[in-house]
C-alpha positions in Angstrom: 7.9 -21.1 8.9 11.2 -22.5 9.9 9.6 -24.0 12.8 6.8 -25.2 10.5 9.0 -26.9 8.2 11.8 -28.7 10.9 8.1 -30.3 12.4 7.2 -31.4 9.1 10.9 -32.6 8.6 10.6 -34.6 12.3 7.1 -36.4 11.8 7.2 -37.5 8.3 10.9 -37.9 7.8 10.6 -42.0 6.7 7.0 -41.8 4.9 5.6 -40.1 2.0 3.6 -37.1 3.2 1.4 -34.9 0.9 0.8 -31.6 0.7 -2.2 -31.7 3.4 -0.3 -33.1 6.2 2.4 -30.3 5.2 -0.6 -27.6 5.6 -1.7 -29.1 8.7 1.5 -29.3 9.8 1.6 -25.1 9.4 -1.5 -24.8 11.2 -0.8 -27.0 14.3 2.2 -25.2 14.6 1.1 -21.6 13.7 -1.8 -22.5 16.0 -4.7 -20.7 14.0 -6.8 -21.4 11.8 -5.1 -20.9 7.6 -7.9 -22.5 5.4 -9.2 -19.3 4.3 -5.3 -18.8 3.1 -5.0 -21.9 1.8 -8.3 -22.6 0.0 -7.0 -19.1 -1.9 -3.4 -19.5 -2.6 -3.4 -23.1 -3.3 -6.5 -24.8 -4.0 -8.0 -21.7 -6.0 -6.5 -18.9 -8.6 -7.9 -15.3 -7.6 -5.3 -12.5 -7.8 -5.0 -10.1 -4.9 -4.5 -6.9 -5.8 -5.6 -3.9 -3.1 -5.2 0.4 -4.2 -5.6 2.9 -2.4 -8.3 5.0 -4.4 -8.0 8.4 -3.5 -7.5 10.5 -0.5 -8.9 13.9 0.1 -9.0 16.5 2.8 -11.6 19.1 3.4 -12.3 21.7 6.3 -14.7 20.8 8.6 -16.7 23.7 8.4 -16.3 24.6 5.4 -20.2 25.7 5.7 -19.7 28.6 8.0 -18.9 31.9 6.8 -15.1 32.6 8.8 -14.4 36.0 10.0 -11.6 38.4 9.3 -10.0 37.8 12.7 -9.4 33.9 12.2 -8.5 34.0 8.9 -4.9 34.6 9.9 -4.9 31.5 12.3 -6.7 29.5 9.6 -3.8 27.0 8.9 -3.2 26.3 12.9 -6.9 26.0 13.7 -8.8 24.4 11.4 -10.0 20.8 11.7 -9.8 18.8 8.8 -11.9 16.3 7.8 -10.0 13.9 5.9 -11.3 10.4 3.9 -8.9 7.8 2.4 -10.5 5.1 0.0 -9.3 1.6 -0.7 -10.2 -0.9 -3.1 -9.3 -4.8 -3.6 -9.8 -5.0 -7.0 -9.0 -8.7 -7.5 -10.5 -11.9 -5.8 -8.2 -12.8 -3.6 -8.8 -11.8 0.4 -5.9 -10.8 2.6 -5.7 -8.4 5.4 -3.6 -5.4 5.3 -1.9 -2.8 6.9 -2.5 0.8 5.9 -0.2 3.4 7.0 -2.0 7.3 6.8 0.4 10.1 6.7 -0.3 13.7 7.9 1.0 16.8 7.2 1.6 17.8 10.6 4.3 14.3 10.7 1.9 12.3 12.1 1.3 8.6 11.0 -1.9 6.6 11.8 -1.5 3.2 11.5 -5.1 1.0 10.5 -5.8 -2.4 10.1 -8.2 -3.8 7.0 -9.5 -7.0 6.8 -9.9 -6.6 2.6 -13.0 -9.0 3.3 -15.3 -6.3 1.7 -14.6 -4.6 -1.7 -14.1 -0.9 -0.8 -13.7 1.0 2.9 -12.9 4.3 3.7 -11.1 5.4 6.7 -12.4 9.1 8.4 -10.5 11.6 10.2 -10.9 14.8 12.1 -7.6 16.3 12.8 -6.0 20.1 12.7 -3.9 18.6 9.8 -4.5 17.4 6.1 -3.5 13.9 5.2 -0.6 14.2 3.0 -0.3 10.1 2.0 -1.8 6.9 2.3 -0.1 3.0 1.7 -0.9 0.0 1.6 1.5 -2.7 3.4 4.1 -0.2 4.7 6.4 -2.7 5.6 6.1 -5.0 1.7 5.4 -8.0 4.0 2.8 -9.2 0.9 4.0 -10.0 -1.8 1.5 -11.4 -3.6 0.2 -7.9 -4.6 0.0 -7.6 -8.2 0.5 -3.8 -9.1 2.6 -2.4 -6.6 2.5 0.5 -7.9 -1.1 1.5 -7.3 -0.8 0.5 -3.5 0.6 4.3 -2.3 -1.1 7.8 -3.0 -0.2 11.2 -2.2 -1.9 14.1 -2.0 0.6 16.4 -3.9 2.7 15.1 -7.0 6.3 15.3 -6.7 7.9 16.6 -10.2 11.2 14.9 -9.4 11.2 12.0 -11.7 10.3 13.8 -14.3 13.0 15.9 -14.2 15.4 12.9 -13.7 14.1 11.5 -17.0 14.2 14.6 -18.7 17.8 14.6 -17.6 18.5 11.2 -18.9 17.0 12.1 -22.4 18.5 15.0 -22.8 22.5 13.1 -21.6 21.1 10.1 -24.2 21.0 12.8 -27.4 24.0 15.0 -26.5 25.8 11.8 -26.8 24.4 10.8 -30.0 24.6 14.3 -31.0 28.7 13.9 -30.0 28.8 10.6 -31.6 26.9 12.0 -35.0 29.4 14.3 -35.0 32.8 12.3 -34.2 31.8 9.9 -37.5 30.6 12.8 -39.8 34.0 14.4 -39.6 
């Protein structure tokens, strides 16, 4: 962008450019082709918004009957099969990184072109998929909702307890404070 803009700065720096020899200026120097950007960010009004819908993870063969003697190896030898849903649910088309998270500390890595409404990523591994996020690195920040744009497979009770924490500091002092003015 800095690039993009010292250009812009050099070849119309005595006349009065518009904003379509500024976007042209981006794409000469970018070199590809940003209409499909610009036609949505500029010229229109959709609002992106992506969430990751669910994820789930399931044995394999959860269909065959297992027999006493693997039962003890189950958690080292199972294959998983694991699906993670996504969903734009605005109009706006952008593509995305998702970073997949397993429970084995692995992290896959995929790339979504958010061209199509939903898509569904499938995996077969000896481990369950513990997360899923969208834009890992917050490069976009057009995203509406941020906060729909991560899911994991277990809950973690910590906040809750923080806010519980906070409540219960907010009425012991106005509990003290009650009782400072009463007496």
């Amino acid at each position: 962008m800095q690039k993009a803009m010292h250009v812009y700065f050099m070849k119309y720096r005595f006349t009065h450019p518009g904003k379509e020899e500024f976007l042209k200026t981006v794409e000469e120097v970018s070199g590809r082709d940003l209409r499909w950007y610009f036609n949505q960010a500029i010229y229109g009004s959709p609002v992106m918004d992506y969430k990751v819908l669910r994820i789930e993870s399931f044995p394999a063969n959860w269909y065959e009957e297992k027999k006493k003697e693997s039962a003890r190896n189950d958690d080292k030898n199972t294959v998983y099969r694991s699906f993670v849903w996504l969903h734009r649910k605005q109009d706006f088309v952008m593509p995305v990184e998702v970073e997949v998270k397993f429970d084995n500390g692995e992290a896959v890595r995929e790339h979504w072109d958010g061209a199509s409404r939903w898509t569904k990523f499938v995996y077969e591994k000896k481990a369950k998929v513990t997360s899923a996020e969208i834009d890992p690195d917050h490069k976009i920040q057009l995203d509406r909702n941020a906060f729909d744009d991560s899911y994991t497979a277990e809950p973690n009770g910590k906040p809750a307890h923080k806010l519980a924490n906070y409540w219960l500091f907010l009425t012991q002092c106005l509990g003290q404070a009650l009782g400072w003015w009463a007496v």
